[in-house]
C-alpha positions in Angstrom: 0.0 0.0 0.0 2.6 2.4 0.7 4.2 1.7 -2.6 1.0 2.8 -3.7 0.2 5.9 -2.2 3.8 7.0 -2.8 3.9 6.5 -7.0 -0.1 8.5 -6.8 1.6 11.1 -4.8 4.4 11.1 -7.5 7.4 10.9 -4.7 10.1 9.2 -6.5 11.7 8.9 -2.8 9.3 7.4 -1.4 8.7 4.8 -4.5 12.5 4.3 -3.9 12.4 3.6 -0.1 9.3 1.3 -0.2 10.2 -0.8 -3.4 14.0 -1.1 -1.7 12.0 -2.6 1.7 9.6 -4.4 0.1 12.5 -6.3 -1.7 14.6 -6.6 1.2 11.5 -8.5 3.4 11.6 -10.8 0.2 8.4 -9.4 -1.9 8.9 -11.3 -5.0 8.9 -8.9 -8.0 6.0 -9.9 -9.3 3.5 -7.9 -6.5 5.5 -5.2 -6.3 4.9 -5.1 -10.2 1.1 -5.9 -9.4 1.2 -2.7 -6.8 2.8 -0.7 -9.5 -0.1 -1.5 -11.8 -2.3 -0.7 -9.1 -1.0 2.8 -8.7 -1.5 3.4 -12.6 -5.2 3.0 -12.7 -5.5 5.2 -9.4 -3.4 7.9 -9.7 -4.0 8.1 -14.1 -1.5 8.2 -16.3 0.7 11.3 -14.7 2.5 9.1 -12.6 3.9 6.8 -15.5 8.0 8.5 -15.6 7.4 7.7 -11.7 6.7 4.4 -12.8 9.2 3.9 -15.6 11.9 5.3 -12.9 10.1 2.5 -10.0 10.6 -0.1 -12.7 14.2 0.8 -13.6 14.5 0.1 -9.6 13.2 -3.0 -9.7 15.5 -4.3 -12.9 18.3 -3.3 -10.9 17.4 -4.6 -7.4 15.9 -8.4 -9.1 17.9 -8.5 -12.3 
């Protein structure tokens, strides 16, 4: 949820900080992809370079 409200609120910090926490308590990739998608349909399409920066995260983080 948090990974959430942070990509609506379009704070590439706070995408950063939950994303890096979610993968180190061992979230598989795959919901925090789901989460991102979540955050698309409700916060519209102004948050996708918050997304394309969240998902450059995650290919870094899960390779």
């Amino acid at each position: 949820m948090g990974l959430v409200a942070s990509a609506c609120l379009r704070c590439d910090d706070c995408i950063f900080y939950h994303a890096i926490q979610a993968y180190r308590l061992g979230v598989p990739r795959v919901e925090q992809e789901e989460s991102l998608n979540v955050a698309m349909v409700v916060g519209g399409s102004i948050v996708i370079p918050h997304l394309r920066r969240a998902y450059e995260l995650l290919e870094e983080l899960y390779g």
